[in-house]
C-alpha positions as CSV (number, residue, x, y, z in Angstrom):
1,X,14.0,-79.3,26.2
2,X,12.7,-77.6,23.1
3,X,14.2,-75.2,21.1
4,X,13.0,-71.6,19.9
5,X,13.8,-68.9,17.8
6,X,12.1,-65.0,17.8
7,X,13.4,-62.8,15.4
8,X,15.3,-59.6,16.3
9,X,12.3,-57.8,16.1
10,X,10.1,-59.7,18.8
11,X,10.1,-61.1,21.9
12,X,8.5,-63.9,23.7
13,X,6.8,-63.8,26.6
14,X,7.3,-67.2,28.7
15,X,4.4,-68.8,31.1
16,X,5.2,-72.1,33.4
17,X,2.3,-73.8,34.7
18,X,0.2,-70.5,33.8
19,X,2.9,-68.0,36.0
20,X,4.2,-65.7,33.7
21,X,8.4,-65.5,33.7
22,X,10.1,-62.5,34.7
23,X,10.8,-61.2,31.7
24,X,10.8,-61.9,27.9
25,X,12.7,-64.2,25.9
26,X,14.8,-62.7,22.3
27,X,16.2,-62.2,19.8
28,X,17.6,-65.3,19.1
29,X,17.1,-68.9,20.6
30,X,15.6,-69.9,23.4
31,X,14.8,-73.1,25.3
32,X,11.1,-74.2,26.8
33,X,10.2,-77.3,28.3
34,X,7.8,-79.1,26.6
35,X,4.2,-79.3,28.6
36,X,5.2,-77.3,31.3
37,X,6.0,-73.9,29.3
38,X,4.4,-72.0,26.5
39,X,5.3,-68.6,25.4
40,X,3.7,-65.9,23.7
41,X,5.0,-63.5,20.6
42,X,5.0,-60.0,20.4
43,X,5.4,-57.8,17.7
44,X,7.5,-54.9,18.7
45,X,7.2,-53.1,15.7
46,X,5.5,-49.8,15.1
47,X,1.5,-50.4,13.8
48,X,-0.4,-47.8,12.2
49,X,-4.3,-47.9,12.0
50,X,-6.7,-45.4,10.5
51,X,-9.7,-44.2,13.0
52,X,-13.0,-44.5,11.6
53,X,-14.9,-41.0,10.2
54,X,-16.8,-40.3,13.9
55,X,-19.7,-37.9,13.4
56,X,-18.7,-35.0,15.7
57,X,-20.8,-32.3,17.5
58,X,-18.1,-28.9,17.6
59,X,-18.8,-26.9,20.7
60,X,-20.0,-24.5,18.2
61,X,-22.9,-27.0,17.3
62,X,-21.6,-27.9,14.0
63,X,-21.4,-31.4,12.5
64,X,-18.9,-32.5,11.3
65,X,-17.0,-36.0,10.3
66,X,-13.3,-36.7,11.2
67,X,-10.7,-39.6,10.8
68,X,-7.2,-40.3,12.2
69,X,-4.5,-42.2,11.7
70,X,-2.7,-43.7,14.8
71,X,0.9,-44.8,15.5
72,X,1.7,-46.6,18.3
73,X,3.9,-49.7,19.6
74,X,4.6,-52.7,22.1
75,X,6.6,-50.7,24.7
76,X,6.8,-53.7,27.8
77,X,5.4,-57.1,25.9
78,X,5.2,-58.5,29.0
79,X,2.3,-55.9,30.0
80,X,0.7,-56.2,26.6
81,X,-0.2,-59.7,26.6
82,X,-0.8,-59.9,30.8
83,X,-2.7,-57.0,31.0
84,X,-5.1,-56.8,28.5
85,X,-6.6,-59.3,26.2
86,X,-6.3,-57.9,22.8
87,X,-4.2,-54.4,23.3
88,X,-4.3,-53.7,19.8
89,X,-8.2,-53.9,19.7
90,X,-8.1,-52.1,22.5
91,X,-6.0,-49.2,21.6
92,X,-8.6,-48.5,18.5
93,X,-11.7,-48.4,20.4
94,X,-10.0,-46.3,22.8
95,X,-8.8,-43.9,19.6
96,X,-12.2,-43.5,18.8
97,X,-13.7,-42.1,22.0
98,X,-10.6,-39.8,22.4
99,X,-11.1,-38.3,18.8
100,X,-14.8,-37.5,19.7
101,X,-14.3,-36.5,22.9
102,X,-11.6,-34.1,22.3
103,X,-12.8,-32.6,19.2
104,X,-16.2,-31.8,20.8
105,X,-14.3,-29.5,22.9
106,X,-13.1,-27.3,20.1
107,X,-15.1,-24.9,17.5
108,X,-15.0,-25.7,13.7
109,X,-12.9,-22.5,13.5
110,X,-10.3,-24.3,16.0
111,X,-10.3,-27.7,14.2
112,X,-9.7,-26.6,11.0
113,X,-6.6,-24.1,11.7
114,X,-5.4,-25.9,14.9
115,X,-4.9,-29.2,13.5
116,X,-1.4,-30.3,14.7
117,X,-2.7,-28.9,18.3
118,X,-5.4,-31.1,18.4
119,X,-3.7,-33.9,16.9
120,X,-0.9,-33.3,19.7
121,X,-3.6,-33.0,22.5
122,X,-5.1,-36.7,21.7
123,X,-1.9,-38.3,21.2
124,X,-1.3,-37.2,25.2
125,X,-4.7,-38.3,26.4
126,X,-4.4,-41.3,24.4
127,X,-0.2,-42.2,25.3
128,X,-1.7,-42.0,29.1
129,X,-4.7,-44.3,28.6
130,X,-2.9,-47.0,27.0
131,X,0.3,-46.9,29.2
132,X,-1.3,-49.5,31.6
133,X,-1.7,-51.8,28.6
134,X,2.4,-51.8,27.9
135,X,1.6,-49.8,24.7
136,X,3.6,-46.6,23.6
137,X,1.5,-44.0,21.5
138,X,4.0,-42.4,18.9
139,X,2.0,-40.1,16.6
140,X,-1.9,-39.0,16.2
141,X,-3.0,-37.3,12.7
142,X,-5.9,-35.4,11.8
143,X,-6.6,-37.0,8.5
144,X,-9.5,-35.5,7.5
145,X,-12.5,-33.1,8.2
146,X,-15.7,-33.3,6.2
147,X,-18.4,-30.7,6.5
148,X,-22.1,-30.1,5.3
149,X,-22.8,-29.5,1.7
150,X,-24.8,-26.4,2.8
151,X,-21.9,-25.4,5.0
152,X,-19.3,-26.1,2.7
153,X,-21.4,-23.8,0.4
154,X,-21.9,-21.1,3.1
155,X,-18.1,-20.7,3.8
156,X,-17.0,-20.5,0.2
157,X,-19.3,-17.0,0.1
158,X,-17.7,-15.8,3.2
159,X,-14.4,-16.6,1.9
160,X,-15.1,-14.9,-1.8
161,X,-16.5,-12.3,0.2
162,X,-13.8,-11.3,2.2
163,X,-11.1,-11.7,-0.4
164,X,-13.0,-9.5,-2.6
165,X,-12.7,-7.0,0.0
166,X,-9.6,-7.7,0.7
167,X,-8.7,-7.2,-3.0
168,X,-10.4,-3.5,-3.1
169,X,-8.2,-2.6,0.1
170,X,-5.1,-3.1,-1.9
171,X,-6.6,-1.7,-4.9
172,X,-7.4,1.5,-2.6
173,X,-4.0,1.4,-1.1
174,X,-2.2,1.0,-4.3
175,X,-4.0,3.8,-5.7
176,X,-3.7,6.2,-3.5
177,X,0.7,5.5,-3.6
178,X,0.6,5.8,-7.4
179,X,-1.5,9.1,-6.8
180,X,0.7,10.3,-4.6
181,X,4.0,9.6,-6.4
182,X,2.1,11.0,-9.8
183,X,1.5,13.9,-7.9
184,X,5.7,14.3,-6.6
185,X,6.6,13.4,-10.4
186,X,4.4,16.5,-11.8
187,X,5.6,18.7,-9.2
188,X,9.4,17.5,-10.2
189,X,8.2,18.0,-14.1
190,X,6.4,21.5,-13.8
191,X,10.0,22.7,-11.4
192,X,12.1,21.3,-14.1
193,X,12.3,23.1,-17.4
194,X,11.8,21.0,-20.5
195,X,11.2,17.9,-18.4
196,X,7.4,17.7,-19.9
197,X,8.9,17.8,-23.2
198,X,11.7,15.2,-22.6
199,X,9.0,13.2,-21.3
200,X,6.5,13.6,-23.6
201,X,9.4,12.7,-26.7
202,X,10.6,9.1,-24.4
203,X,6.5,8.4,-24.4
204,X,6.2,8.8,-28.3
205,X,9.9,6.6,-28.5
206,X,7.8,4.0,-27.0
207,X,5.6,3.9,-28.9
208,X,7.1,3.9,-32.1
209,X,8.9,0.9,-31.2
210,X,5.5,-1.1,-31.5
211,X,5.4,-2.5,-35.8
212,X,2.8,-0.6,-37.5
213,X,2.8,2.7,-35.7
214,X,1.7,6.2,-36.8
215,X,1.6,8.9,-35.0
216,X,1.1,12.8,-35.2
217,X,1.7,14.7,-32.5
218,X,1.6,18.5,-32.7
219,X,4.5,21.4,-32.4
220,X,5.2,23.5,-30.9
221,X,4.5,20.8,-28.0
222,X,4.3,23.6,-25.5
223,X,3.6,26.8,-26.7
224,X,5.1,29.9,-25.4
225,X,3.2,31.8,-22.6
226,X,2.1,35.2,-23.9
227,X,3.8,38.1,-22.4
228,X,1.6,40.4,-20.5
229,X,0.8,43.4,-21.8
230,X,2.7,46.5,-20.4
231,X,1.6,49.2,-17.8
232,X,0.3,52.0,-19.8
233,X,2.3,54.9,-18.9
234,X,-0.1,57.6,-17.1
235,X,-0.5,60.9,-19.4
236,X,2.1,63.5,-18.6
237,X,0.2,66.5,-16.6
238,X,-0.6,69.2,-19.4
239,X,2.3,71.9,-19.2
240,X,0.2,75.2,-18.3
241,X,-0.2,77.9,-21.0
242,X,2.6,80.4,-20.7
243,X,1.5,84.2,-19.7
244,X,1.3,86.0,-22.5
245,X,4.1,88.3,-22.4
246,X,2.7,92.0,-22.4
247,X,3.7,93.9,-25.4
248,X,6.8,96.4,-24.9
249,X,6.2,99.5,-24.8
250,X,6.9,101.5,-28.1
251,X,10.3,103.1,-27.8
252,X,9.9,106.9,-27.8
253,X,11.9,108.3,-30.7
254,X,14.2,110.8,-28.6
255,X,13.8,114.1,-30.5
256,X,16.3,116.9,-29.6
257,X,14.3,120.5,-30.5
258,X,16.2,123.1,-31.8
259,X,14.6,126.7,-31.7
260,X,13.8,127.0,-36.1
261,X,14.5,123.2,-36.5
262,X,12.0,121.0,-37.9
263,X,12.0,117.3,-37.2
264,X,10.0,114.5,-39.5
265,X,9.5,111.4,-38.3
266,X,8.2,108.4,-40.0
267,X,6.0,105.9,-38.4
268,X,6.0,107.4,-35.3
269,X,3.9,109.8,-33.5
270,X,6.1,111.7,-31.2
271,X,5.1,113.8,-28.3
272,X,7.1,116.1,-26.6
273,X,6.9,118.4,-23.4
274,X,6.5,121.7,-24.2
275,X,6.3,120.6,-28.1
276,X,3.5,120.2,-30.1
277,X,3.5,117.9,-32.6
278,X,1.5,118.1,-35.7
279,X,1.5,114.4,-37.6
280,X,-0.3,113.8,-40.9
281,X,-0.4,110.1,-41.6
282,X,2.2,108.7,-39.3
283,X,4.1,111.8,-40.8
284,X,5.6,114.4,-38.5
285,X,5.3,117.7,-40.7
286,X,7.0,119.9,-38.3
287,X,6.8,120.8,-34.4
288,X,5.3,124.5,-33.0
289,X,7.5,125.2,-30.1
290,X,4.4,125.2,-26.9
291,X,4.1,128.9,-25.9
292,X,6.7,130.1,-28.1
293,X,9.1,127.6,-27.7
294,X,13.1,128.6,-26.4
């Protein structure tokens, strides 16, 4: 009887006259009989290994080189070393196809944004295929994708392009709000009264905080609106002429006739019935009764 030891992290896989043992042997000691057993170590550890930059044909037609990195482990030693001959050989070779073969399902566009998807998808394809071989895929990165110079060069433009347009959008958008709240604030300053002053005093404030500063500015800083000028008042209709009044009759002097009275009368000429009436120069000189008078 022989003595062996496997560490804590492997196991040994026994064979008696070439029949592999029902299980595996470890941690620890165990006991073989010398030329009738031999045993084989596995490493149960987890084993990472880069995949190889495969040249790739996208399903878009586009070539393109990727590499991987792989994670994977013994999960059943006993399969591992029955089953296949070198499982770790094995499992990169097999890596390889999967990477191409899953990749050429996918567009550049896919591969590029959809990395953890496709990583995901060919650590399932790849768990499955080396299951039979007692070996446990953990993890599958995308580790790199490497494109055409003239490609490379082709996307850069489309990208400059469309942030540059991207760019003037906001610039659009961002000048039509400040138009629009320029436009509410002049409303609110042409409704308020002495708001365009205030403001225009806080602006000049500003200024003059900045070393070296002059300036002029004129008053008044509004001026005054000029009062419009009033109605004129329409002409007053012209008051008609008044009607000449006629001229009143000249008063009669009454003259009372006394038989051998005479009567003078100054500025007057004075006519009586039955009287005559001699005047000399406005002068009554004396009456002659008419027919003799009574």
């Amino acid at each position: 009887m022989c003595v062996k030891l496997v560490q804590e992290y492997e196991r040994a896989v026994m064979f008696r006259l070439g029949r592999v043992l029902s299980g595996s042997r470890g941690p620890g000691i165990f006991f073989i009989i010398p030329c009738l057993d031999h045993f084989v170590k596995v490493d149960l550890r987890t084993v990472s290994f880069d995949v190889p930059p495969q040249e790739i044909l996208t399903k878009d037609s586009v070539t393109i080189a990727v590499d991987a990195v792989v994670y994977y482990k013994i999960s059943n030693p006993m399969i591992s070393v029955v089953n296949v001959e070198d499982c770790s050989r094995s499992t990169r070779l097999l890596a390889q196809t999967t990477l191409r073969n899953i990749l050429g399902t996918k567009t550049l566009s896919d591969i590029l944004t959809e990395r953890e998807t496709v990583a995901n998808n060919m650590q399932i394809v790849l768990d499955e295929g080396t299951d039979p071989w007692g070996v446990k895929v953990e993890r599958v990165e995308i580790k790199d994708v490497r494109l055409p110079v003239q490609l490379q060069r082709a996307m850069a433009a489309e990208a400059e392009a469309t942030r540059d347009a991207r760019a003037k959008v906001i610039a659009a958008e961002g000048e039509q709000n400040a138009s629009r709240a320029l436009k509410e604030a002049a409303d609110v300053i042409n409704e308020a009264t002495g708001a365009l002053q205030l403001r225009y005093l806080q602006t000049l404030t500003q200024i003059s905080a900045e070393k070296n500063s002059t300036i002029i500015f004129p008053l008044p800083i509004v001026e005054p609106e000029p009062e419009p000028d009033p109605e004129p008042e329409p002409d007053p209709e012209p008051e008609p002429d008044p009607e000449p009044e006629p001229d009143p009759e000249p008063e009669l002097p009454i003259v009372v006739v006394s038989a051998g009275e005479d009567v003078v009368s100054a500025g007057a000429d004075v006519v009586l019935t039955g009287v005559d009436v001699v005047s000399t120069g406005g002068v009554g000189t004396g009456l002659v009764p008419h027919g003799g008078g009574t």
